[in-house]
DOBA-312666 format. One record per residue (C-alpha): residue number from 1; residue in three letters; x, z, y. Coordinates in nm, 4 decimals, always signed. Each point is the difference from the previous one (the first is absolute). Layout:
N
@rolum: NUM keba: ALA x: X z: Z y: Y
...
This chain:
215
@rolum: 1 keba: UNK x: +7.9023 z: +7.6975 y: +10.8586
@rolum: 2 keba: UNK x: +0.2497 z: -0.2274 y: -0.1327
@rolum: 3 keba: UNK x: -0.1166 z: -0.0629 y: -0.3793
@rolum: 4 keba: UNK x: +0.2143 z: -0.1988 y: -0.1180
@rolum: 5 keba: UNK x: +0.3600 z: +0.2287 y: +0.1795
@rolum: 6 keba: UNK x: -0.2026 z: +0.2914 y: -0.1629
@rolum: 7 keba: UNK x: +0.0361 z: -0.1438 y: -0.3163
@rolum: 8 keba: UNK x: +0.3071 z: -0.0958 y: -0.0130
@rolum: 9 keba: UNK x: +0.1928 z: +0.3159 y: +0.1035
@rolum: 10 keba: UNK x: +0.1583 z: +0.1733 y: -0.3006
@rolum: 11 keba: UNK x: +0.3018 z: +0.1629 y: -0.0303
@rolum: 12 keba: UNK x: +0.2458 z: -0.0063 y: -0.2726
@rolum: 13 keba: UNK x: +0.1078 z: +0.3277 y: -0.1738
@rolum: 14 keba: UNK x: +0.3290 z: +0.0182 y: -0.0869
@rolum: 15 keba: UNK x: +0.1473 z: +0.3730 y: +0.0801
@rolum: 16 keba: UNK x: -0.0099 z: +0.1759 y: -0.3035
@rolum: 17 keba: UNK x: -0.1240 z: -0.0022 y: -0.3903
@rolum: 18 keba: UNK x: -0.1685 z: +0.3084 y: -0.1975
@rolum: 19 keba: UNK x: +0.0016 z: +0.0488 y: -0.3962
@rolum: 20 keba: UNK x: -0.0907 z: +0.2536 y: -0.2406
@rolum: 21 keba: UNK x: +0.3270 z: +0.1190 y: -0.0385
@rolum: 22 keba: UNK x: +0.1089 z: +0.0294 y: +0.3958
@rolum: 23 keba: UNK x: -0.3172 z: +0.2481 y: +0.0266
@rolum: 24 keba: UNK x: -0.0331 z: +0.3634 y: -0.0113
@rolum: 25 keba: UNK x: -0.2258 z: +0.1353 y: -0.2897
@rolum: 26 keba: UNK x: -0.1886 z: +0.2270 y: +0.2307
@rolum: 27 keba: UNK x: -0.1794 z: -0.2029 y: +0.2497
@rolum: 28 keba: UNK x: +0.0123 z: +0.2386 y: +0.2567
@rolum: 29 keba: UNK x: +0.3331 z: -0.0152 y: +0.0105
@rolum: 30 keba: UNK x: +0.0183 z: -0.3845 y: -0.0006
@rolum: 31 keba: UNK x: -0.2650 z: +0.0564 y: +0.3084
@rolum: 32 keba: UNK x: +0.2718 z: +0.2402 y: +0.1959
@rolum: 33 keba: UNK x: +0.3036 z: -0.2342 y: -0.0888
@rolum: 34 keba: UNK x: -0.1846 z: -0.2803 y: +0.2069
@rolum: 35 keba: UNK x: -0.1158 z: +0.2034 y: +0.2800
@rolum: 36 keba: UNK x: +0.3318 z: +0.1234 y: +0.0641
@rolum: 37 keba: UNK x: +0.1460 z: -0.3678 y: -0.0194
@rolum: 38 keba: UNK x: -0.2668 z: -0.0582 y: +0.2525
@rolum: 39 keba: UNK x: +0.0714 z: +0.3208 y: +0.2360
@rolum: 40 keba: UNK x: +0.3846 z: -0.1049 y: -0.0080
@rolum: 41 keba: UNK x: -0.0662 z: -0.3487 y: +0.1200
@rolum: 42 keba: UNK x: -0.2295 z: +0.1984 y: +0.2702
@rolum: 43 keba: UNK x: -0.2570 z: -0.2437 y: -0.0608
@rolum: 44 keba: UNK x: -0.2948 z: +0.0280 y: +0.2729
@rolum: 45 keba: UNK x: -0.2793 z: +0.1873 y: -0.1378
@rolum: 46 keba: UNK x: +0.1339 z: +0.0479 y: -0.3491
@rolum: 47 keba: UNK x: -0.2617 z: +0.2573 y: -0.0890
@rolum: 48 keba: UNK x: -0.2919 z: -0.1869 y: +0.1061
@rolum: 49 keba: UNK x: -0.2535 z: -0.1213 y: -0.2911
@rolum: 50 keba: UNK x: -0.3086 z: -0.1325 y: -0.0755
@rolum: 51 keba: UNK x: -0.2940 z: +0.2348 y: -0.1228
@rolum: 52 keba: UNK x: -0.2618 z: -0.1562 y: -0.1906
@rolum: 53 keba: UNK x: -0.2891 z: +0.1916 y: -0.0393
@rolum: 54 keba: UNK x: -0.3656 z: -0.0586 y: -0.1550
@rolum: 55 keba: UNK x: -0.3700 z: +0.0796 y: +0.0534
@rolum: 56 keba: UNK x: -0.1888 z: +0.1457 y: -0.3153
@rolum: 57 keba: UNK x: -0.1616 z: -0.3511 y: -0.1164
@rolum: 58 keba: UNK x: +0.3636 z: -0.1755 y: +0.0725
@rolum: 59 keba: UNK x: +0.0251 z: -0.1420 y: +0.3526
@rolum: 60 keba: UNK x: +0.3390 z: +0.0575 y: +0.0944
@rolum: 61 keba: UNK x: +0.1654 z: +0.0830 y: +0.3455
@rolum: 62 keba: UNK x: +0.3999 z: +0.0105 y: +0.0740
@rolum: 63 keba: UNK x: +0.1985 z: +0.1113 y: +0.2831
@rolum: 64 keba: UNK x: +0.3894 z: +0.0856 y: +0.1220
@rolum: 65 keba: UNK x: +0.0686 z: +0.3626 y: -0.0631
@rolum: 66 keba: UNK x: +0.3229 z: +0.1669 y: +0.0271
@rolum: 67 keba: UNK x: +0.1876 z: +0.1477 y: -0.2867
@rolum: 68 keba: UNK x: +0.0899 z: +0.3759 y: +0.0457
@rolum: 69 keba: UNK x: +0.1350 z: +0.1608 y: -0.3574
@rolum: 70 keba: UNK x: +0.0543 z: -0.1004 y: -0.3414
@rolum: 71 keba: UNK x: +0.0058 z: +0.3089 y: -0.2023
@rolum: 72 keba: UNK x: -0.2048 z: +0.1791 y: -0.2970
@rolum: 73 keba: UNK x: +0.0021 z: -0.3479 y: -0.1510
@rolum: 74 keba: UNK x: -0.2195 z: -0.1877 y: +0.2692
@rolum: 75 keba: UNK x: +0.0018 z: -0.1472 y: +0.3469
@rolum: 76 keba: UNK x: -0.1405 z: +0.2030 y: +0.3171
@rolum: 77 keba: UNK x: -0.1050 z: -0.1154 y: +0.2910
@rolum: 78 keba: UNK x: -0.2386 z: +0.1859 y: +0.2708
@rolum: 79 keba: UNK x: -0.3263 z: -0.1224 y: +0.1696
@rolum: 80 keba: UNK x: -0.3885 z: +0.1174 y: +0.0984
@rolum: 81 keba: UNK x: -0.2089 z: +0.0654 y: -0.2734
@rolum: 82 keba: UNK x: -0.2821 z: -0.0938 y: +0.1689
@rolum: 83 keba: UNK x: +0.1344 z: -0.3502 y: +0.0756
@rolum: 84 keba: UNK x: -0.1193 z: -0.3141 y: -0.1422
@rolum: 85 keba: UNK x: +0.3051 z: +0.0444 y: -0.2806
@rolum: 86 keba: UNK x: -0.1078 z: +0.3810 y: -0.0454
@rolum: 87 keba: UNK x: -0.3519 z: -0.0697 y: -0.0960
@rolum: 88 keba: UNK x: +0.0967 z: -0.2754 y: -0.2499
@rolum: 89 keba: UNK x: +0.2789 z: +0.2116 y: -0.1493
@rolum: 90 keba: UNK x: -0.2917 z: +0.3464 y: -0.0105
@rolum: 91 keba: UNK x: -0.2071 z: -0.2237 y: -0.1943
@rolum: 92 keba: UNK x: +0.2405 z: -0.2221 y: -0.2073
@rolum: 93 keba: UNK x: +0.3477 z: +0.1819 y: -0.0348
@rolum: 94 keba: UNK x: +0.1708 z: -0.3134 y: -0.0754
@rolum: 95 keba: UNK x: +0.2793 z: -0.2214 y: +0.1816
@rolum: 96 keba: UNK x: +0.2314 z: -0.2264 y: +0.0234
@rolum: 97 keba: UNK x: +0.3344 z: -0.0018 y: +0.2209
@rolum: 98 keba: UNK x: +0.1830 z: -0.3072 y: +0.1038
@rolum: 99 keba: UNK x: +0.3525 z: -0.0141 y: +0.1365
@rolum: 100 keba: UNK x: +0.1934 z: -0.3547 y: +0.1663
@rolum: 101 keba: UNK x: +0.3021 z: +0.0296 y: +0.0716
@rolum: 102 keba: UNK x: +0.1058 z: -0.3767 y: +0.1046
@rolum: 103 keba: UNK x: +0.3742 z: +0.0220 y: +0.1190
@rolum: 104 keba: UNK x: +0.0356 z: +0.1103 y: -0.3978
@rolum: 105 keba: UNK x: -0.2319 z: -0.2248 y: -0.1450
@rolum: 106 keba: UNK x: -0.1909 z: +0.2890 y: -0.1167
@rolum: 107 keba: UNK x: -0.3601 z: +0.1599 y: -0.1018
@rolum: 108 keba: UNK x: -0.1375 z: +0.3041 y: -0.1802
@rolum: 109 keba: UNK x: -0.3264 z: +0.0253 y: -0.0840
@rolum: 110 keba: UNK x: -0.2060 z: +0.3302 y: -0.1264
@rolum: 111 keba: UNK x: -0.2478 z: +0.0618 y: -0.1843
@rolum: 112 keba: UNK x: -0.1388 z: +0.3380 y: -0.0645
@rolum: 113 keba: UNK x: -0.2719 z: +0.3056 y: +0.1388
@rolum: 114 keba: UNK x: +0.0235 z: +0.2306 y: +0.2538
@rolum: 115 keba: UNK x: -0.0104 z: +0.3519 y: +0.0852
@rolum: 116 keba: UNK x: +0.0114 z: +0.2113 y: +0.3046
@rolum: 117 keba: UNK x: +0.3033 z: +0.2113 y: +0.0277
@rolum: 118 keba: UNK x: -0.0121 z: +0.3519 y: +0.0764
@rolum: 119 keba: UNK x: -0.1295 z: +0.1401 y: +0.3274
@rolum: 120 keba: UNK x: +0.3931 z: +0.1488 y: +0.0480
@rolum: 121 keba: UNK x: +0.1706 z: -0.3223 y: -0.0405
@rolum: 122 keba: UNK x: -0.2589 z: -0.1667 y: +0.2536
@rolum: 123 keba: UNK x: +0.0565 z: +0.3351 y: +0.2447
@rolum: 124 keba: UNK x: +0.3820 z: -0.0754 y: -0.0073
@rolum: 125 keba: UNK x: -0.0182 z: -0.3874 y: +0.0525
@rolum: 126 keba: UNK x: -0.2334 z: -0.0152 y: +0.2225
@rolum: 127 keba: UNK x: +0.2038 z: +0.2963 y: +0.2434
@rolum: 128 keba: UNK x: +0.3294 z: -0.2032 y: -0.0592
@rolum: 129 keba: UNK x: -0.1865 z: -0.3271 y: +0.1871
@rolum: 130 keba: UNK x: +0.0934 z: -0.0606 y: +0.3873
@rolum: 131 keba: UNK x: -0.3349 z: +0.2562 y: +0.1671
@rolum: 132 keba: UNK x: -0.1405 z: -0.3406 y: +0.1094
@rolum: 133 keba: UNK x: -0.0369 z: -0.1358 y: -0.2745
@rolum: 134 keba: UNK x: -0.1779 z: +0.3323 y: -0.1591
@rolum: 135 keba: UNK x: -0.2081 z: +0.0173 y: +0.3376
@rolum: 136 keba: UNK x: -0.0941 z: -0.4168 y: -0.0594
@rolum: 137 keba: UNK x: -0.1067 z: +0.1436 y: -0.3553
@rolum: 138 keba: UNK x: -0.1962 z: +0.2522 y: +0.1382
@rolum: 139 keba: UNK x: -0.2398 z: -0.1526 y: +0.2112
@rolum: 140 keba: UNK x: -0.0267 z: -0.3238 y: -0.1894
@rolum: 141 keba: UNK x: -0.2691 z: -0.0848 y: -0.2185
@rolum: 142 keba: UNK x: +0.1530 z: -0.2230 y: -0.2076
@rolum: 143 keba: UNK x: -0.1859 z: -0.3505 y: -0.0883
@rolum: 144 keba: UNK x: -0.3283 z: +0.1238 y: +0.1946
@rolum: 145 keba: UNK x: -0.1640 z: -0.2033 y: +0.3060
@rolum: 146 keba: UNK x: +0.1112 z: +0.0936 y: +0.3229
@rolum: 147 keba: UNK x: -0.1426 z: -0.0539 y: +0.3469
@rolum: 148 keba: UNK x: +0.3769 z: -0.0936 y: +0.1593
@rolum: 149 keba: UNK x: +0.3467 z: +0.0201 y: +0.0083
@rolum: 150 keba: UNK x: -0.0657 z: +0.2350 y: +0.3299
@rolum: 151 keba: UNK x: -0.2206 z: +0.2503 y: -0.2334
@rolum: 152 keba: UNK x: +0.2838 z: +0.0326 y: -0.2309
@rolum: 153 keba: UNK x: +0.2794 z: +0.0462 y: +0.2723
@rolum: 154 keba: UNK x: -0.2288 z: +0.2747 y: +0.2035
@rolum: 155 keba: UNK x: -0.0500 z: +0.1786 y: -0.3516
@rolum: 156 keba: UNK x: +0.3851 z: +0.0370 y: -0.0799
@rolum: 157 keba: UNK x: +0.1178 z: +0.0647 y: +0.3759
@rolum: 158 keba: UNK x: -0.2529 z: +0.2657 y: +0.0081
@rolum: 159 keba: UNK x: +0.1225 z: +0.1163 y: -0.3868
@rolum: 160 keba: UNK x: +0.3847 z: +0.0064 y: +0.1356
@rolum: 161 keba: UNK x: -0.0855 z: +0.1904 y: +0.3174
@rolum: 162 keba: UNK x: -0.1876 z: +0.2874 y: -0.2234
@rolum: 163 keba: UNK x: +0.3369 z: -0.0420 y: -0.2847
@rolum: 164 keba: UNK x: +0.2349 z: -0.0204 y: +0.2597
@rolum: 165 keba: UNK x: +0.1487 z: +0.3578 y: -0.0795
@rolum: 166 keba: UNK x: -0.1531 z: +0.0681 y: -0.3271
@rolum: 167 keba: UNK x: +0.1217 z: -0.1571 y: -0.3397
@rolum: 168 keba: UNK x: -0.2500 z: -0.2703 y: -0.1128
@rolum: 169 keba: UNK x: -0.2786 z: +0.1095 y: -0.2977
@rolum: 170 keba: UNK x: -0.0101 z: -0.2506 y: -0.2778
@rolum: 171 keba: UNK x: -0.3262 z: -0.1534 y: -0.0355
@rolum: 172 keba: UNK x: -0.1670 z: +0.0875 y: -0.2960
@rolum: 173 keba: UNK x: -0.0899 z: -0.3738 y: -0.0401
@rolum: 174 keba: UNK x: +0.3605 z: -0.0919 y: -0.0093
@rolum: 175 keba: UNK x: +0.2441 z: +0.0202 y: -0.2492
@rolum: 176 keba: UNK x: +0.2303 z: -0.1803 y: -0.2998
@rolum: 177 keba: UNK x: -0.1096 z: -0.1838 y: -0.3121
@rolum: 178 keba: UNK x: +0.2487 z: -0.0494 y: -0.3121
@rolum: 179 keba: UNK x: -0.0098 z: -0.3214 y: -0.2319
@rolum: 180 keba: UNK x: +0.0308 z: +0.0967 y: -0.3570
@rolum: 181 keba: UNK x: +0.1542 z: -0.3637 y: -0.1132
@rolum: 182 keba: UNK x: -0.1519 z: -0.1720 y: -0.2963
@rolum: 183 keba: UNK x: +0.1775 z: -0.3116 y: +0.0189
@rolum: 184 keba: UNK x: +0.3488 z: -0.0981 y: +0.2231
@rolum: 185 keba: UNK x: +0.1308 z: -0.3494 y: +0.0731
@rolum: 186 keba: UNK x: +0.3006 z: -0.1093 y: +0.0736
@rolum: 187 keba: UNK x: +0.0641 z: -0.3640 y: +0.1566
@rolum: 188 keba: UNK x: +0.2253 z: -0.1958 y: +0.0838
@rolum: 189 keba: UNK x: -0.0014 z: -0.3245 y: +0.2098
@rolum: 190 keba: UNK x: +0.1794 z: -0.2711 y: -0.2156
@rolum: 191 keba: UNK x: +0.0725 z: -0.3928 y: +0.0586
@rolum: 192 keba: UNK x: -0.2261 z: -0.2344 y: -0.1178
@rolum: 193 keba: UNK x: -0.2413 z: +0.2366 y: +0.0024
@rolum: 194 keba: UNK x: +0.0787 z: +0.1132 y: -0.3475
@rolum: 195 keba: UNK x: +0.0362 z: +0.3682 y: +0.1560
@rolum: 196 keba: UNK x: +0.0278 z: +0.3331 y: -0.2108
@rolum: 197 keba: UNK x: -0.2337 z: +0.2497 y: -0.0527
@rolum: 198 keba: UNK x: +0.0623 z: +0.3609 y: -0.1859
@rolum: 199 keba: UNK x: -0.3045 z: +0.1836 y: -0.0434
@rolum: 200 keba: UNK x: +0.0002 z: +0.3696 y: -0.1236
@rolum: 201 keba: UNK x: -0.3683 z: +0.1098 y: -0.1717
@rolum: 202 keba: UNK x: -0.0338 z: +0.3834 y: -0.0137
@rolum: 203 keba: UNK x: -0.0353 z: +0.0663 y: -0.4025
@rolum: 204 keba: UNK x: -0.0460 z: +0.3899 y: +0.0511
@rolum: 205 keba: UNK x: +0.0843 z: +0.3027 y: +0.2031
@rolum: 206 keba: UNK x: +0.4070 z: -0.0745 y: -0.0283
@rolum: 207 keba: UNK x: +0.0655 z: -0.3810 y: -0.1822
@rolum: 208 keba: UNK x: -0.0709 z: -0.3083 y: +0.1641
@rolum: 209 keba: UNK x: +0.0193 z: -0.3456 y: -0.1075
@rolum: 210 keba: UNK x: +0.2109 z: -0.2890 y: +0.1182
@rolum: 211 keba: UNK x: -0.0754 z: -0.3949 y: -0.0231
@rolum: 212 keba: UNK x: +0.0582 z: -0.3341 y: +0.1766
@rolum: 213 keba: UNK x: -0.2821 z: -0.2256 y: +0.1131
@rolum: 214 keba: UNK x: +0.0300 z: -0.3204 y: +0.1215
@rolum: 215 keba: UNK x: -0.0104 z: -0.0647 y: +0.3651
């Protein structure tokens, strides 16, 4: 590794600015206005963020999920609840969601718990997926050990042959999770690193609560 090249890369923000007054009160809202900036430059993977999870005594764990819905006032994405992330959640509802959107000089981070959303809005997701992706959710066992790659590909040609005229069950170990968001940050990439940060803290069931901090 190149220490020194490492160090010196840095880019310098310069695309856009973000104040108090040029963001929505609601911070949902503000969320949706720069998602659909991002889905109109067709940015690659614009829904993709980072899930940061925890153990009970703290140790954390964070991974690339997909986003899939941002209604009923939280974020929903879909996974195994008996995954590594499923465990940690059963045990310590709590999360945080981090968005990068470079080409815009953008992140959103998320902080807030989680709760599983009903069985009827995992039924309908999960039967609006490509069938191999709900047979690869079938007969994977999300985070365990594994003998082979071979093992797993026997398992889900075997799965597709038995599917291959029949609709696909959901699992009952599979399904969607909500965040409820506690606190919501906007920020923006700025020159001189002096760059702008909203954040929005959740003051009760409908208000929330605006401020600056410095970068």
């Amino acid at each position: 590794m190149d220490h020194e090249k490492l160090q010196n890369t840095r880019e310098e923000y310069t695309v856009a600015s973000l104040s108090e007054n040029s963001t929505k009160a609601d911070p949902i809202k503000q969320f949706e206005a720069w998602f659909s900036e991002a889905q109109e430059l067709n940015l690659p993977e614009q829904n993709a963020m980072t899930l940061s999870t925890a153990t009970h005594d703290g140790r954390p764990s964070a991974r690339i999920v997909l986003l899939k819905g941002v209604y009923n006032g939280g974020f929903v994405f879909f996974t195994n609840y008996l995954s590594r992330k499923g465990k940690e959640i059963t045990k310590n509802p709590v999360c945080a969601l981090t968005f990068f959107w470079p080409s815009m000089e953008r992140q959103v981070r998320i902080e807030g718990t989680l709760e599983k959303v009903s069985k009827e809005e995992s039924e309908k997701y999960f039967h609006s997926r490509p069938k191999n992706s709900q047979i690869g959710a079938v007969v994977s066992p999300q985070s365990q050990e594994i003998d082979s790659r071979d093992v797993l590909e026997k398992k889900w040609e075997e799965t597709a042959a038995e599917y291959n005229e029949k609709e696909v069950p959901k699992p009952s170990f599979w399904g969607g999770y909500i965040v409820k968001p506690q606190v919501i940050e906007f920020w923006q990439g700025r020159e001189s690193r002096l760059h702008d940060r909203i954040v929005y803290k959740k003051m009760d069931s409908k208000s929330w609560k605006k401020v600056r901090l410095a970068p």
